[in-house]
Backbone bond lengths (Angstrom), bond angles and torsions (degrees), N, CA, C in turn:
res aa  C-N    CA-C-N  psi(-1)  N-CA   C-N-CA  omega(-1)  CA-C   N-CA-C  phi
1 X - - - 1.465 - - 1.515 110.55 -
2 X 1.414 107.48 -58.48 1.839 116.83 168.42 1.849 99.93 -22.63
3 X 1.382 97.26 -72.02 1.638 104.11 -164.99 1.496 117.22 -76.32
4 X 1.103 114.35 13.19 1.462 118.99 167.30 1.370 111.74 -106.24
5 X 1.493 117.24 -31.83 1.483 108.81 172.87 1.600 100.28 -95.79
6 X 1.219 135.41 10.83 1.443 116.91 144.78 1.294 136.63 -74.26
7 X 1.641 93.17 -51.91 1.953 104.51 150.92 1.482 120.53 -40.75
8 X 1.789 121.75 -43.47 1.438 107.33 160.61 1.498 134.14 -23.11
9 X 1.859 82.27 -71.97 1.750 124.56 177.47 1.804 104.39 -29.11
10 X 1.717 99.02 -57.94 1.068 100.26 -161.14 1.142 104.49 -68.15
11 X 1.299 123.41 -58.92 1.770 122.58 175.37 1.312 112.28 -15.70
12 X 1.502 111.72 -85.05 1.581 139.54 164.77 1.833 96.24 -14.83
13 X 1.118 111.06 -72.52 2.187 105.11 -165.18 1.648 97.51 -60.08
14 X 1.514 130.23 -32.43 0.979 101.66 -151.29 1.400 100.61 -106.12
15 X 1.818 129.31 -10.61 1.169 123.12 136.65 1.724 129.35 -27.58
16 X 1.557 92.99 -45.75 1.774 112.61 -171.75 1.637 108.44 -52.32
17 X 1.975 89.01 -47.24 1.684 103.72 -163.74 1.837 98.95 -63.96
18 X 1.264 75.65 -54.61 1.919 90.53 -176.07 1.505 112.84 -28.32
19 X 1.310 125.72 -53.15 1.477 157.00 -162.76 1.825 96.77 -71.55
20 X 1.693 101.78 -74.40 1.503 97.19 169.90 1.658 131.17 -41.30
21 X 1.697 106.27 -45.09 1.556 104.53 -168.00 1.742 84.77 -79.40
22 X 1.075 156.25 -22.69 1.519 128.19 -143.89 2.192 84.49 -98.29
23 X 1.254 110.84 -41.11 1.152 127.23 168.09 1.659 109.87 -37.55
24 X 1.024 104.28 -64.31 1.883 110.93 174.35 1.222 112.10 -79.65
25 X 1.247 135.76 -19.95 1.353 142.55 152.62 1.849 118.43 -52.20
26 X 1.382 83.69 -38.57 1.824 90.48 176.99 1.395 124.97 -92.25
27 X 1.201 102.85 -15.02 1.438 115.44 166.31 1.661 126.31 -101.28
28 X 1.430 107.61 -8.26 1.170 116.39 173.44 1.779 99.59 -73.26
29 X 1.330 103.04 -53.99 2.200 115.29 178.19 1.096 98.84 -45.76
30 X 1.497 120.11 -38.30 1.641 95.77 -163.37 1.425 102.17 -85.19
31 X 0.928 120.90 -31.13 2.009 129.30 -171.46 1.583 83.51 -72.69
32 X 0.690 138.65 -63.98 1.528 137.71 173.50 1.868 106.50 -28.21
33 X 1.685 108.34 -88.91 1.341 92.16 154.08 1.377 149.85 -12.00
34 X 1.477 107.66 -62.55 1.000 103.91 160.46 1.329 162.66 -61.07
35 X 1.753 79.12 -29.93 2.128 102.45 154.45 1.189 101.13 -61.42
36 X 1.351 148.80 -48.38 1.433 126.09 -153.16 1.594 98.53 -86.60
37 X 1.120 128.52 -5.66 1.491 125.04 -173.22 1.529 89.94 -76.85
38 X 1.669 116.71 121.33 1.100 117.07 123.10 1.480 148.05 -114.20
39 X 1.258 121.17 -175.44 1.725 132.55 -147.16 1.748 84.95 -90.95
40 X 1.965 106.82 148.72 0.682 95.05 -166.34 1.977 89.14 -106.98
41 X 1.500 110.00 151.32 1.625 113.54 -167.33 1.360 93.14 -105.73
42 X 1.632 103.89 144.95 1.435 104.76 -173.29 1.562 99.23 -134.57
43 X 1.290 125.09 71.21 0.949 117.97 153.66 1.506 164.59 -13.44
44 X 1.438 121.40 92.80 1.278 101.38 -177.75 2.032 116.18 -130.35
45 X 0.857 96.43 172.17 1.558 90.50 -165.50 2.249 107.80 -138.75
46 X 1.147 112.97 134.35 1.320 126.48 170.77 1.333 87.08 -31.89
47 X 2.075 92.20 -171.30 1.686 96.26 -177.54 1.651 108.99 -125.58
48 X 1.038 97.82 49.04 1.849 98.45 175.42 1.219 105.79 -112.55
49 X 1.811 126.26 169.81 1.346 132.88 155.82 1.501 117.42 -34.53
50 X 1.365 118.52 -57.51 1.747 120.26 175.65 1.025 110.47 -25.70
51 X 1.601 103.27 -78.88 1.856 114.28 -164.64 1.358 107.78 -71.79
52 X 1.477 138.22 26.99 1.313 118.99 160.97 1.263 92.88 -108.44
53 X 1.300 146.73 -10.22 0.956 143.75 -174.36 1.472 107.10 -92.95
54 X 1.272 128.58 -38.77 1.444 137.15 -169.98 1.757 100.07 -85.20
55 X 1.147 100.76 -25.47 2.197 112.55 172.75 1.398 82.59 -59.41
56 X 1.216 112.92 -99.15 1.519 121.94 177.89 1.191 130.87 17.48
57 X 1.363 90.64 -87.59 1.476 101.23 -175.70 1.445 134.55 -62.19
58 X 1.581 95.88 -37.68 1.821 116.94 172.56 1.775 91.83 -59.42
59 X 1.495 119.78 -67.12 1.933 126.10 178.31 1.100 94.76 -9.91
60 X 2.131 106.05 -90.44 1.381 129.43 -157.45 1.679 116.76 -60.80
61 X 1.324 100.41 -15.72 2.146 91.56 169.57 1.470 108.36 -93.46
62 X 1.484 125.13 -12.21 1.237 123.07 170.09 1.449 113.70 -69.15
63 X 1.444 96.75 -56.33 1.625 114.75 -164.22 2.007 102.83 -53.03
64 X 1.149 102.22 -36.96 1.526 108.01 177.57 1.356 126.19 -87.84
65 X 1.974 109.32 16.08 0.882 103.71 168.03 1.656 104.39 -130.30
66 X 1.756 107.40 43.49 1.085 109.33 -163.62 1.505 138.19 77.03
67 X 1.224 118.90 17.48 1.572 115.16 -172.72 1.672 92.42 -104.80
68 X 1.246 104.00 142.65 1.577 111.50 161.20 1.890 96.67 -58.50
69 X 1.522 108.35 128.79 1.836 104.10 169.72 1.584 101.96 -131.34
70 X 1.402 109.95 112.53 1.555 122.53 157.31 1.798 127.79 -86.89
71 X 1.141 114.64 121.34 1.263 98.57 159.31 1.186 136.15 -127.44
72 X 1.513 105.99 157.46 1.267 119.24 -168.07 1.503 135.53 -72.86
73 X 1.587 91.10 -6.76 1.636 96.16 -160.06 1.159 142.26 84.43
74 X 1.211 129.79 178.96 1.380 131.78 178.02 1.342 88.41 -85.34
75 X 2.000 114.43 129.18 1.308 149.42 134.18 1.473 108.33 -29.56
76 X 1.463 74.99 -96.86 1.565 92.37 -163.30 1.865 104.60 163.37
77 X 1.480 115.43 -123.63 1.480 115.80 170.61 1.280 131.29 -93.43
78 X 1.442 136.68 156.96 1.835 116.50 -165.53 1.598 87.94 -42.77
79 X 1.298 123.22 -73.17 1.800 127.36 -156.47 1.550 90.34 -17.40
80 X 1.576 118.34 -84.42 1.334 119.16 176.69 1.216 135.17 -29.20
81 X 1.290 116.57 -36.71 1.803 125.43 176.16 1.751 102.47 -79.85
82 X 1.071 101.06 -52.72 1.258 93.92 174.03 1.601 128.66 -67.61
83 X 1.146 142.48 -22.23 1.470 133.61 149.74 2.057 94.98 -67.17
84 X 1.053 126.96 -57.02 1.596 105.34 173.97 1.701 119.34 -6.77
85 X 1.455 86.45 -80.18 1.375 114.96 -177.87 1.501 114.98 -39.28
86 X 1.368 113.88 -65.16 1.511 124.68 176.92 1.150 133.23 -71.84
87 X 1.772 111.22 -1.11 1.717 131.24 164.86 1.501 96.13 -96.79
88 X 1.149 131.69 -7.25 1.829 112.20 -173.59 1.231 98.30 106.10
89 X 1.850 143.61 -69.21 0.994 124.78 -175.93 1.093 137.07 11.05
90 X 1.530 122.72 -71.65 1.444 139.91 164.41 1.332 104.45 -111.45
91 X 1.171 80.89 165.77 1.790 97.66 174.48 1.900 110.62 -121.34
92 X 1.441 112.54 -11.03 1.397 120.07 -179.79 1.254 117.46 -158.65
93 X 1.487 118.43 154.03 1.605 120.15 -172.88 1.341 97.17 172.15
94 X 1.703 113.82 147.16 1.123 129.27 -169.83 1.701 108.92 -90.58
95 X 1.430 99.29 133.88 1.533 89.75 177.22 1.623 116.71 -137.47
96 X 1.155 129.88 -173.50 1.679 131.24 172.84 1.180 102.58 -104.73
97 X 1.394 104.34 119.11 1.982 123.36 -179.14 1.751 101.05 -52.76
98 X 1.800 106.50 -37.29 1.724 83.13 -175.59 1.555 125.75 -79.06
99 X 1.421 96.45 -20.85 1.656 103.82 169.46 1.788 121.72 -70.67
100 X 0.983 110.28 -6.77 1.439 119.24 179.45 1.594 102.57 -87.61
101 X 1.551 110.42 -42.68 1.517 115.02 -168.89 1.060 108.53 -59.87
102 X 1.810 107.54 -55.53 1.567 133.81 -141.87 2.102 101.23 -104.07
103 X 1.115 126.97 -24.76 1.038 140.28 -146.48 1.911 103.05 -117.57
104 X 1.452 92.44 -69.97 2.103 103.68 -174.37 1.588 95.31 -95.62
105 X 1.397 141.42 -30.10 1.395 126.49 -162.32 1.710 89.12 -96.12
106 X 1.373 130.80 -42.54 1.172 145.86 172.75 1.399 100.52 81.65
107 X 1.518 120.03 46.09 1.745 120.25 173.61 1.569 108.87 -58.57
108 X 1.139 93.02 121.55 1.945 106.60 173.98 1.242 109.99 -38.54
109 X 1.719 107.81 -66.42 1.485 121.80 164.03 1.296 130.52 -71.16
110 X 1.425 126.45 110.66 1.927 116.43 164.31 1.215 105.26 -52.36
111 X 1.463 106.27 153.47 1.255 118.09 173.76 1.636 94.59 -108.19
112 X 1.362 107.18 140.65 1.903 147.50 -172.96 1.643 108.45 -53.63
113 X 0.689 122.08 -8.17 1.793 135.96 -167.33 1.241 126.19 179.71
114 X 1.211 108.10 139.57 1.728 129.77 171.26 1.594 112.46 -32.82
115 X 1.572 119.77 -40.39 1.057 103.39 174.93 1.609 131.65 -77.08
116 X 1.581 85.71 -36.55 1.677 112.36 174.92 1.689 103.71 -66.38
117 X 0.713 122.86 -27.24 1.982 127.11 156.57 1.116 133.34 -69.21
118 X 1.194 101.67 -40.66 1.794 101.37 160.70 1.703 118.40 -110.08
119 X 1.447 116.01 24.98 1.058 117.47 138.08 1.598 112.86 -90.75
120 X 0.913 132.78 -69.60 1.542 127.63 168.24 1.407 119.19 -8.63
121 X 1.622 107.89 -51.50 1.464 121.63 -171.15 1.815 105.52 -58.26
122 X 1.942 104.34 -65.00 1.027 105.10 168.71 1.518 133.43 -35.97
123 X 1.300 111.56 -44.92 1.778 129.51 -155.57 1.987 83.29 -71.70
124 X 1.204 112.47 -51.06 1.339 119.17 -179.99 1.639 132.13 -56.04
125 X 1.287 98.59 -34.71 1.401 115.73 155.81 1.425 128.42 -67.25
126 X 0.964 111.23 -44.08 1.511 120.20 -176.12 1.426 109.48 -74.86
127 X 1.494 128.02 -2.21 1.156 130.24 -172.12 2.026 98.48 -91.59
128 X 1.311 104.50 -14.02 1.717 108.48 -161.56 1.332 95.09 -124.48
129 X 1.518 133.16 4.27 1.678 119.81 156.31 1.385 89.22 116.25
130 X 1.047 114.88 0.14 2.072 109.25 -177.08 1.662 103.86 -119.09
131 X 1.228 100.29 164.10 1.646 120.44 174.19 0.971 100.71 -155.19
132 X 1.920 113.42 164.72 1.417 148.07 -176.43 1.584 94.00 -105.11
133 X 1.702 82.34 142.07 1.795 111.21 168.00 1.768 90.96 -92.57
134 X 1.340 100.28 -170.05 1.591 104.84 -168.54 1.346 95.65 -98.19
135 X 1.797 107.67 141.09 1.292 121.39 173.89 1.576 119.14 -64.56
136 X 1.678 94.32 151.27 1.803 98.22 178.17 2.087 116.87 -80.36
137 X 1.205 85.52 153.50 1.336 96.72 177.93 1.782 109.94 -40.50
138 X 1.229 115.84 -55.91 1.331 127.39 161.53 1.187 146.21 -5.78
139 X 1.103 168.44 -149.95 1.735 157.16 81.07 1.862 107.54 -142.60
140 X 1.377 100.80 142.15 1.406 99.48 -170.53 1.668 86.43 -110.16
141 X 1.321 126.84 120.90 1.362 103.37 167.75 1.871 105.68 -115.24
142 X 1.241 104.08 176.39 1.020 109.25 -172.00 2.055 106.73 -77.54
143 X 1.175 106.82 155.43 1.322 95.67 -178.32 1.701 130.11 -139.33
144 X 0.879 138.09 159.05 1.547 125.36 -178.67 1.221 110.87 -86.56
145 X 1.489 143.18 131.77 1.379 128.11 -160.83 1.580 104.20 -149.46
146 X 1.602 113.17 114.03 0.995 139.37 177.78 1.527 117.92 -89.83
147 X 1.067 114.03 119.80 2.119 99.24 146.30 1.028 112.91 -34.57
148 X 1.659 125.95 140.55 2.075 119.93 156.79 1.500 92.22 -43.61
149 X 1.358 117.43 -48.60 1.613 98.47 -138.61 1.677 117.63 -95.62
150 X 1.827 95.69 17.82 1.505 98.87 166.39 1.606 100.68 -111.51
151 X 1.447 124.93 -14.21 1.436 110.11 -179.00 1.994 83.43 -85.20
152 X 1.050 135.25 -71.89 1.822 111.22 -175.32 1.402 103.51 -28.06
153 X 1.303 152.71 -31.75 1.295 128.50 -151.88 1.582 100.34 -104.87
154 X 1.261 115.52 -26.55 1.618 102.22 164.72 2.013 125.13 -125.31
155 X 1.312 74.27 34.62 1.283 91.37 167.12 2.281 107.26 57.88
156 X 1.468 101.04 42.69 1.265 116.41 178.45 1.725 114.46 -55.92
157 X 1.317 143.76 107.88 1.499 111.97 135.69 1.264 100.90 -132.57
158 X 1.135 148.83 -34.56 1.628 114.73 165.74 1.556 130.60 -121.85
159 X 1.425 127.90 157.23 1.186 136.53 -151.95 1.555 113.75 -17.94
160 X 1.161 108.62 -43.02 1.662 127.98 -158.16 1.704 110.51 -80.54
161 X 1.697 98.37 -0.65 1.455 99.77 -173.11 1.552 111.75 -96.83
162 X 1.701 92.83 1.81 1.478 100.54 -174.61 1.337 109.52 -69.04
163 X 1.752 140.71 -19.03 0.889 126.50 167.79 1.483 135.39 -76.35
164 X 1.427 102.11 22.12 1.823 102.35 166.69 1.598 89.78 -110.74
165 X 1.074 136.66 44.12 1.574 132.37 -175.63 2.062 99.92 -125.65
166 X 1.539 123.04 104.09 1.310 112.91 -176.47 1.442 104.22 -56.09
167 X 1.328 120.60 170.54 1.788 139.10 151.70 1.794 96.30 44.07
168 X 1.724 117.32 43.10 1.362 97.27 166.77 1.432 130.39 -46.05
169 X 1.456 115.43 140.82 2.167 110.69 179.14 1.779 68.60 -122.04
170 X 1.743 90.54 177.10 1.534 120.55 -172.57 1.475 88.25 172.24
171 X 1.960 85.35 132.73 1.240 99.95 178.40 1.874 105.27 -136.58
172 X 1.407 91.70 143.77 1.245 107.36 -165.94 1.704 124.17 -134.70
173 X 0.815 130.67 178.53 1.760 126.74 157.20 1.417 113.10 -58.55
174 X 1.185 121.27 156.35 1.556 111.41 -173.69 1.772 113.55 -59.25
175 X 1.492 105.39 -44.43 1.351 128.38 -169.39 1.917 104.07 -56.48
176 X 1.682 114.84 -39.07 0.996 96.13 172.14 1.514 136.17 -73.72
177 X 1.317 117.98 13.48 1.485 119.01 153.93 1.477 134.36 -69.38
178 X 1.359 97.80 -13.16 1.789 88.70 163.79 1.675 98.00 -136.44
179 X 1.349 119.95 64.79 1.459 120.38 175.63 1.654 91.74 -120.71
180 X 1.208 103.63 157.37 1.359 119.13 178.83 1.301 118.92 -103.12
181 X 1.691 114.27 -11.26 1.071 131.99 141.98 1.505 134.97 -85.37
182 X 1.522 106.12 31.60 1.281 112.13 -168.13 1.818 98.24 -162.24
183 X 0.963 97.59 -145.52 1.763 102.16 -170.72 1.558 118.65 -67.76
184 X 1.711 102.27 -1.32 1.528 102.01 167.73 1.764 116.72 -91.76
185 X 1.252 92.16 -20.36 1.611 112.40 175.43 1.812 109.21 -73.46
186 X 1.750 109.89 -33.23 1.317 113.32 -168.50 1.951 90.78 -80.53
187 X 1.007 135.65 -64.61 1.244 124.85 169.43 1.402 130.44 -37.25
188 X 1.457 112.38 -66.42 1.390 118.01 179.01 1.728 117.88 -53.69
189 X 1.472 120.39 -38.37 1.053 123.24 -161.70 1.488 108.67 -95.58
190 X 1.558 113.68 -49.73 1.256 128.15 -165.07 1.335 99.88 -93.07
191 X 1.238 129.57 -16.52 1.795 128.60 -172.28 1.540 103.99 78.98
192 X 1.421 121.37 22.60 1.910 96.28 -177.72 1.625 89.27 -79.95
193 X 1.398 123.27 114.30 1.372 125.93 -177.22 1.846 95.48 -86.71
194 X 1.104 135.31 -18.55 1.385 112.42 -129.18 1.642 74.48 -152.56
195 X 1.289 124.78 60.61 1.083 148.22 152.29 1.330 128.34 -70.54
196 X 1.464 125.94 93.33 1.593 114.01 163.04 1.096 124.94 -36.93
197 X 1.586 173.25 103.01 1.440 124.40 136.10 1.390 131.63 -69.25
198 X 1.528 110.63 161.25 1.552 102.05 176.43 1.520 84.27 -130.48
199 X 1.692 132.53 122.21 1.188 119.54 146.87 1.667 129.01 -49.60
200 X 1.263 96.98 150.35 1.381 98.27 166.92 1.554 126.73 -107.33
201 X 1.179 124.21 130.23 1.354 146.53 -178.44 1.391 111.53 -97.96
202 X 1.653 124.98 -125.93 1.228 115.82 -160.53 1.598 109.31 -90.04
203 X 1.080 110.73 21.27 1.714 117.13 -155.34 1.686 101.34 -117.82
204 X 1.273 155.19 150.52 0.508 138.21 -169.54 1.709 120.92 -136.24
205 X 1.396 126.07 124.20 1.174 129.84 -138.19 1.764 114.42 -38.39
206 X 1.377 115.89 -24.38 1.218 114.20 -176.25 1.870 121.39 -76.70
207 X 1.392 88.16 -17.61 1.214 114.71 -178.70 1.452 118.18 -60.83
208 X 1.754 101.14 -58.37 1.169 104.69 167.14 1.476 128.18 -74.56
209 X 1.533 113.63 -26.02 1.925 105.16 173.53 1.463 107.63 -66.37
210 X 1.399 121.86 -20.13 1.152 112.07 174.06 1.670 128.86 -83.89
211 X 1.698 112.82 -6.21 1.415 137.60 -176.52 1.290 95.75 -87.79
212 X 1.614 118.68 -27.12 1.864 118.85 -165.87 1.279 103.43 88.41
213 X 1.174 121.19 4.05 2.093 111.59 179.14 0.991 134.38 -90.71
214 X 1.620 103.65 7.04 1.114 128.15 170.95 1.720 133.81 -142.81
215 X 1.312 132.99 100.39 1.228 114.90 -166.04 1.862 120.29 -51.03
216 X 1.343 113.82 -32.55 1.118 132.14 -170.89 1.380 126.35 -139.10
217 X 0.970 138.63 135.72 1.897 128.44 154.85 1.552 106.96 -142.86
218 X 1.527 76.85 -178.31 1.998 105.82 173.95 1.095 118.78 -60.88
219 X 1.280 128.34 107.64 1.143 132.15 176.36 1.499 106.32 -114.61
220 X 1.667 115.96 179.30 1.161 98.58 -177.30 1.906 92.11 -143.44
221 X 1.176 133.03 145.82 1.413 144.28 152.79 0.902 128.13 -11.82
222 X 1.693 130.51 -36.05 1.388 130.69 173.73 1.351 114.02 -109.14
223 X 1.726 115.39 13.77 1.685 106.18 177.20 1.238 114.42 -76.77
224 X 1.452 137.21 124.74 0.931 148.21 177.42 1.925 106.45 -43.83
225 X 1.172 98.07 -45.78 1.970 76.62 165.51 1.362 129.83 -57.16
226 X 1.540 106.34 -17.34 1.860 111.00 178.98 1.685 103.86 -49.17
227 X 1.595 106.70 -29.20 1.539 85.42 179.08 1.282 133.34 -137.30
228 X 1.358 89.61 60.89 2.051 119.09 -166.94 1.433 93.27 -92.62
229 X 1.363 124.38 -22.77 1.331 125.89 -172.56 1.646 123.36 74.00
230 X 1.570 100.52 -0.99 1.587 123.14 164.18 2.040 112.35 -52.65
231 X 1.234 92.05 -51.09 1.369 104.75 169.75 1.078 135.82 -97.62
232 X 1.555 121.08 -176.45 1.617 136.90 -172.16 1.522 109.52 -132.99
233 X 1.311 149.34 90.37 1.187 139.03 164.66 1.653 99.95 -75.66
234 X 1.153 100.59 128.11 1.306 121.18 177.10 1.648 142.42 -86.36
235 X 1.201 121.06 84.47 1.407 136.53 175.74 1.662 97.03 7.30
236 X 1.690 93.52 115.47 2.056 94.42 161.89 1.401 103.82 -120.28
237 X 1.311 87.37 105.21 1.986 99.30 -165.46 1.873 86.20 -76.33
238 X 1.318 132.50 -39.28 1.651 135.98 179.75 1.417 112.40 -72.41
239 X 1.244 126.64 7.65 1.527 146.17 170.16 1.709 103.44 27.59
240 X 1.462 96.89 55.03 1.455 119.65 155.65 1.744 119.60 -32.26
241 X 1.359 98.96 -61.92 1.091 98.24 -172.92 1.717 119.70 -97.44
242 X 0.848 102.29 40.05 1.665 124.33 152.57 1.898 81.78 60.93
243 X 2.219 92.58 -157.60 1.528 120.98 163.42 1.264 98.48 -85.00
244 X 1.423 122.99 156.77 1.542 132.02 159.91 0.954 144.79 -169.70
245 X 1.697 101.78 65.86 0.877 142.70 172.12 2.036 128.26 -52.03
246 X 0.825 126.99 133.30 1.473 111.82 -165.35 1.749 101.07 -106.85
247 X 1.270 114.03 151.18 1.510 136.14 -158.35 1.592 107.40 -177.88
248 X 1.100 115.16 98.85 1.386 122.13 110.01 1.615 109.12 83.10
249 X 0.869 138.07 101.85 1.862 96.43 166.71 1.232 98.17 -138.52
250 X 1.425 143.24 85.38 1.574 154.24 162.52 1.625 128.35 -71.47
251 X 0.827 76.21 119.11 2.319 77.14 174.54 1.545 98.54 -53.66
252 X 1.445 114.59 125.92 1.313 122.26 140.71 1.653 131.79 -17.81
253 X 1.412 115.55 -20.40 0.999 103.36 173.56 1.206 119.65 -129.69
254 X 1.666 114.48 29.01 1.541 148.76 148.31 1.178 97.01 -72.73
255 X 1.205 119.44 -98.70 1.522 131.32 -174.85 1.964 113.20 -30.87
256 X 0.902 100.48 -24.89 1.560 101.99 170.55 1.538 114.78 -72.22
257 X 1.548 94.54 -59.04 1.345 113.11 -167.58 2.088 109.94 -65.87
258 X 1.383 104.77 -29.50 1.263 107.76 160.19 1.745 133.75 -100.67
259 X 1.305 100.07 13.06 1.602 106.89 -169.94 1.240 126.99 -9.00
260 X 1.330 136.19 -156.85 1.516 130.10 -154.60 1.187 131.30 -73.46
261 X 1.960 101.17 21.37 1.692 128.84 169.14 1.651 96.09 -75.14
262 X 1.725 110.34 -68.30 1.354 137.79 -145.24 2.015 85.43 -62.84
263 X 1.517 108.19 -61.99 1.540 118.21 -178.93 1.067 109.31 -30.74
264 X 1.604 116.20 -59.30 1.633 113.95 -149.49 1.504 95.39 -80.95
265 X 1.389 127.22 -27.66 1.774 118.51 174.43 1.348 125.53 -37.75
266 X 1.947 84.63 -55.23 1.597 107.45 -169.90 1.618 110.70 -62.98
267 X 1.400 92.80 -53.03 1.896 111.11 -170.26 1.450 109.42 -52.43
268 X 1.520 120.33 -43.69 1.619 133.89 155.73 1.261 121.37 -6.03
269 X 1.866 94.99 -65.16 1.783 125.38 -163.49 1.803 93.56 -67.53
270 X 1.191 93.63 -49.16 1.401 104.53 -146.34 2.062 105.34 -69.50
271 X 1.549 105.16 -32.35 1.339 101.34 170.80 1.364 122.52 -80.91
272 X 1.247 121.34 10.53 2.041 131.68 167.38 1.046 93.62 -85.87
273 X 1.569 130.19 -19.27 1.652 100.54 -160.25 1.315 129.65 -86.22
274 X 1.306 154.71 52.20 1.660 165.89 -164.29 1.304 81.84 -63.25
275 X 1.627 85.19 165.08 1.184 117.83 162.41 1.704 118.16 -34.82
276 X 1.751 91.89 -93.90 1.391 90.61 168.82 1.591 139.60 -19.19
277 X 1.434 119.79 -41.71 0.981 130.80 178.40 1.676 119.24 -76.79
278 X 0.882 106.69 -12.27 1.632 128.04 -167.55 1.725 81.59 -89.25
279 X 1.455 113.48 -87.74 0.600 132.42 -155.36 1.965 119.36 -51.53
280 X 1.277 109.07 -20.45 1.330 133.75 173.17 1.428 100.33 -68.33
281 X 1.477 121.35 -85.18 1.540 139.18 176.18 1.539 104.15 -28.76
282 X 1.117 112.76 -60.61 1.781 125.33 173.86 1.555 107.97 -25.59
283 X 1.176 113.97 -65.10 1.448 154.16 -155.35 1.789 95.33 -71.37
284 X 1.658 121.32 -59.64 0.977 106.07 -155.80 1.814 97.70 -98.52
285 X 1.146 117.58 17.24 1.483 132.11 155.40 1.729 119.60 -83.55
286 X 1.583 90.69 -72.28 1.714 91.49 178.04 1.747 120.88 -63.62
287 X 1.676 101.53 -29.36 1.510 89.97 -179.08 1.555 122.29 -122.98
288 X 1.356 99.35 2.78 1.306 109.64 166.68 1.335 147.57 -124.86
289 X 1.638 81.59 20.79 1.699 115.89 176.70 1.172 109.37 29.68
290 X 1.309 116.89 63.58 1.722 126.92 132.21 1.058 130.36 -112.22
291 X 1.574 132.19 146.15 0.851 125.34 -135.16 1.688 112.40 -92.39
292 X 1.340 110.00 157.64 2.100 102.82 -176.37 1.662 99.40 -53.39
293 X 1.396 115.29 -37.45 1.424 95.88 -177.74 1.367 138.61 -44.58
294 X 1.449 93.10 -43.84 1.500 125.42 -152.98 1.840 91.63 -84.87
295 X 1.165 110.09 -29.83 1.542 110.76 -159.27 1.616 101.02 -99.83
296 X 1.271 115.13 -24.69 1.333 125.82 171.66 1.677 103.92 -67.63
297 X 1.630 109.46 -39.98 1.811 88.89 -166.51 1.351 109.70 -82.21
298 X 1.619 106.85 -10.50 1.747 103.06 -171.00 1.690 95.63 -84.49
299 X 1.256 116.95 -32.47 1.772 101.65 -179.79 1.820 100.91 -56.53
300 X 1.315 109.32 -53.92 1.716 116.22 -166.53 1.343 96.30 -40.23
301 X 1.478 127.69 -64.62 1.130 130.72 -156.18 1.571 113.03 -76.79
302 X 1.307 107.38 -1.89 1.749 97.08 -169.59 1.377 77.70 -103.91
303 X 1.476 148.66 -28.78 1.393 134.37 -175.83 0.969 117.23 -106.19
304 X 1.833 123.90 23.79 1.872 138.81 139.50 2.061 85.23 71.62
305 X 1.611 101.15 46.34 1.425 117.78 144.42 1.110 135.55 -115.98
306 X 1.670 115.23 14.10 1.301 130.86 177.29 0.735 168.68 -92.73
């Protein structure tokens, strides 16, 4: 009798065991499963040469590392990308840490450094369900942009010299008329009270200093005309235009859903990017009409992100 209800016993535990391992067996597949599931990134990007290139590239190093990648297209201006972002639209898009600080967070005070700027940016984000990936080596800042041959004629080199210049115009994106990093910063800070603007539309600011329809515009740091020597970017001794550096801008529940897989893709892209390199890619888009795609996969692939 003893050894018949042990033989039970035994049946009974190893039914039990049986039950447990197929149990942890089935839940191990699905956690398994579930690691290989990834989030799908939906990309979207402002509307200049840069950010189709910086869409791009962040897309195409994801997409090749398995992520479903949608995009959204050209927005429009951060204001615009940023309600995108914070309606669902997108879930990601590249942006400039000082325009987030100085521009969407609207800090009274700039913060003194690149880092202290895109900490701000971050701290600000995280308050609305989003966070920053890590900023690029890079910074595009915004810039004051002369003809040579109107800063020689009134003796131009920095911002503040614009007031020996009669009937100044400046042309810009629409949005930079009430930026503080832009033509609200050139009034308020520098005193040009008596400022034309001319937005810009399909024309593009170099276009017009070179038509004469404009004494000045927005330029930016990595346009490959900054160094045709045609122009003058102009000394901002009042450092108007902040740090601006580009990073990242993901919903919180991107960055979750891809954790320190989705990061290390992005963060990858984002530490190739220098100057030079910016400024190259820029170049063989705006002036050598190829396309961000095309120019995005040959950088990925020459820096074994592809």
């Amino acid at each position: 009798m003893f050894r018949k209800h042990t033989r039970r016993a035994a049946k009974a535990a190893f039914a039990i065991s049986l039950g447990v391992a197929l149990l942890i067996g089935l839940t191990a597949g699905s956690g398994l499963a579930a690691a290989k599931a990834k989030p799908t990134v939906v990309v979207g990007t402002k509307n200049f040469t840069e950010e189709y290139i910086l869409g791009q590239l962040y897309g195409q190093a994801l997409a090749a590392k398995g992520y479903t990648v949608k995009y959204a297209g050209s927005i429009g201006s951060s204001e615009l990308a940023d309600t995108a972002i914070t309606s669902g639209k997108i879930n990601f898009y590249p942006e400039y840490t000082g325009v987030l600080a100085l521009d969407i967070a609207k800090l009274k005070n700039a913060p003194k450094s690149a880092s202290a700027t895109y900490a701000a940016a971050k701290t600000f984000e995280e308050t609305r369900k989003l966070t920053l990936l890590a900023a690029t080596p890079f910074y595009d800042t915004d810039t004051v942009t002369v003809l040579k041959t109107t800063a020689d004629k009134y003796g131009l080199k920095a911002i503040g010299d614009l007031k020996k210049v009669p009937s100044f115009s400046y042309a810009g994106f629409p949005e930079c008329a009430t930026r503080a990093t832009c033509l609200l910063g050139l009034k308020n800070t520098y005193g040009l009270k008596q400022t034309k603007f001319v937005p810009l539309a399909s024309v593009s600011v170099y276009t017009l200093l070179d038509q004469g329809k404009v004494t000045g515009g927005d330029g930016f740091s990595t346009d490959p005309e900054q160094a045709s020597g045609k122009y003058v970017a102009l000394a901002d001794t009042k450092h108007i235009f902040g740090f601006q550096n580009v990073a990242p801008v993901l919903t919180q529940e991107l960055a979750q859903a891809g954790g320190s897989d989705l990061a290390s893709v992005v963060n990858a892209v984002s530490s190739k990017l220098t100057l030079a390199a910016m400024q190259a890619m820029n170049k063989a888009v705006a002036v050598d009409k190829k396309t961000p795609q095309a120019v995005a996969a040959a950088f990925l692939k020459a820096n074994g992100l592809g």
